[in-house]
N, C-alpha and C positions, 0 to 999 in steps of 0.2 A: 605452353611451349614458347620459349622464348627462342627471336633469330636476329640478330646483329640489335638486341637492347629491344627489342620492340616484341610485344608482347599480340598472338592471333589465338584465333578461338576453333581455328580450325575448320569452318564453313560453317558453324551453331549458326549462326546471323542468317546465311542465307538460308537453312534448311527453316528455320522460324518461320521466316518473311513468306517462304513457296508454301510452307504448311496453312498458312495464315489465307494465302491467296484461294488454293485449294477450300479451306473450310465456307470460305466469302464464295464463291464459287457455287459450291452444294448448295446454302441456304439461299442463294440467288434461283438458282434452278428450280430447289422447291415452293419459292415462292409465286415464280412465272406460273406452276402448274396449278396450284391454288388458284392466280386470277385467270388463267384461263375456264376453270372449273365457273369461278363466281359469271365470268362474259358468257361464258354457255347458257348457264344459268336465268342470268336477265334478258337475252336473247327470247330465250323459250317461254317466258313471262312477257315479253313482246307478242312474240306469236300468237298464243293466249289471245291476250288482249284483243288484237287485229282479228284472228278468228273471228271470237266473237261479237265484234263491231257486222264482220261480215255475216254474219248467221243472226245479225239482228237486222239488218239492213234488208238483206231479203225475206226476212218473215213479213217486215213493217209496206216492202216491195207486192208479196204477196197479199197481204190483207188490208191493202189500200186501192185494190181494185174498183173502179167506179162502178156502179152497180152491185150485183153479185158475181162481177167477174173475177177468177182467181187465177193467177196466173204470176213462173216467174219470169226474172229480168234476163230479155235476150241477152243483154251486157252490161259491163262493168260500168259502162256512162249510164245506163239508166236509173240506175243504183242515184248517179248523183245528182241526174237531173231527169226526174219521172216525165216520160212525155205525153203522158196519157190525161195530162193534165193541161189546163191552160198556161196557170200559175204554175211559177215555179214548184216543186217538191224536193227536198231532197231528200234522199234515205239514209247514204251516206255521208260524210262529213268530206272526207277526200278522198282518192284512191291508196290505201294505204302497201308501204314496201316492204317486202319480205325482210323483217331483222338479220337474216342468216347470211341472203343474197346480194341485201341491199338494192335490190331491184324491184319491178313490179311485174316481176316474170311468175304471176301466178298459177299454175292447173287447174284450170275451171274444170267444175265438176257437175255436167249435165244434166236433164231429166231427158227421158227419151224424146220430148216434144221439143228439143233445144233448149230449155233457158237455164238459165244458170241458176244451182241450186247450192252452190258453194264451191269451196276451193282449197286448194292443199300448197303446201312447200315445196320448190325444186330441190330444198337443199337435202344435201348426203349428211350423214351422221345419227349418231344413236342416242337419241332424249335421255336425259337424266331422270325429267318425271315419268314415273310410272302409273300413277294413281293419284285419283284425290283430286281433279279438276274441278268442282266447286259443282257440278250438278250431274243428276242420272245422263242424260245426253250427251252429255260430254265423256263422262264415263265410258258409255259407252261405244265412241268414237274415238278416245285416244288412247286407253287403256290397252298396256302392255305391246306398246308399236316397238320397231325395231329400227326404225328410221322417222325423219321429219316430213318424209316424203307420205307416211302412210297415216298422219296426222291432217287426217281430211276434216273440216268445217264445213257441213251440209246440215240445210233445214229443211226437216223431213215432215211436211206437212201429214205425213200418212196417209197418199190418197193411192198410193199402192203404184206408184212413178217407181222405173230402175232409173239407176243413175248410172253416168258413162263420163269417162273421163277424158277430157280434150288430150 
C-alpha cells in the first residue's frame, strides 16, 4: 500500500518484533525453571552431604567415649569440641548450614536421655530424590519423604533409645 509516494507494510514490523519478544520470553521462562530444578537439586546434594557429616560426627561422638562409656552429644558445640577430653577432639569440622535456609536453624533430634542423636531441615518443600542415597540407612531414613522437614539424619546406635524431636 502505497500513501503520498511512501511505501508501509502495514504493522508486519511490529507484529514480527512483539512475536519475537513473546518467543524470547517463553524460552526465558523455561529456562528459569530448569535452573531452579538444577538449585533444588544441588541444594539436596548439600543436605546429603551435611547430613552425613552429622551422622558421622556423632557416631565417632559416640564411640569415643573414654572408657566404655557410650554416650551422645548434649550439643552441637560438643560435636566440635569434645569436653570429655583434655585435648582438644573435634568430631565435627564446623557447625555446618542448612543449604535450603541458609542458616544453622537445625531440629535436633533426641534420645530420650537428651543428647543429640541427629537432626533434620526446617525447610518446607517436596525432595526431588526419592531413592537411592548411597546406603541401607539412609534408605531407610529418606526414602519416599514428602518434605525436607522429614529428611531426619539420626545415628541409631541400636540400643533401643526413642527419639524426640526438639
Amino acid at each position: 500500500m502505497k500513501f503520498n509516494g511512501k511505501k508501509y507494510s502495514n504493522g508486519f514490523s511490529y507484529f514480527s518484533v512483539l512475536f519475537v519478544v513473546v518467543l524470547i520470553g517463553l524460552a526465558l521462562s523455561g529456562a528459569s525453571v530448569i535452573l531452579q530444578f538444577q538449585l533444588q537439586r544441588q541444594k539436596e546434594q548439600q543436605l546429603l552431604f551435611i547430613g552425613k557429616q552429622y551422622i558421622s560426627a556423632i557416631d565417632s561422638y559416640y564411640n569415643a567415649g573414654p572408657g566404655a562409656v557410650f554416650e551422645y552429644p548434649k550439643t552441637i558445640a560438643e560435636l566440635l569440641r569434645d569436653p570429655r577430653y583434655p585435648n582438644i577432639k573435634h568430631h565435627l569440622r564446623k557447625p555446618w548450614l542448612d543449604p535450603f535456609t541458609m542458616k544453622s536453624d537445625w531440629v535436633l533430634i533426641r534420645t530420650n536421655k537428651g543428647g543429640i542423636a541427629g537432626i533434620a531441615s526446617q525447610a518446607k518443600g517436596t525432595p526431588i530424590k526419592q531413592a537411592g542415597f548411597g546406603n541401607e540407612a539412609l534408605d531407610r531414613l529418606l526414602e519416599d519423604k514428602t518434605s525436607y522437614q522429614q529428611w531426619r539424619f539420626i545415628y541409631d546406635q541400636g540400643d533401643e533409645e526413642e527419639f524426640l524431636i526438639d
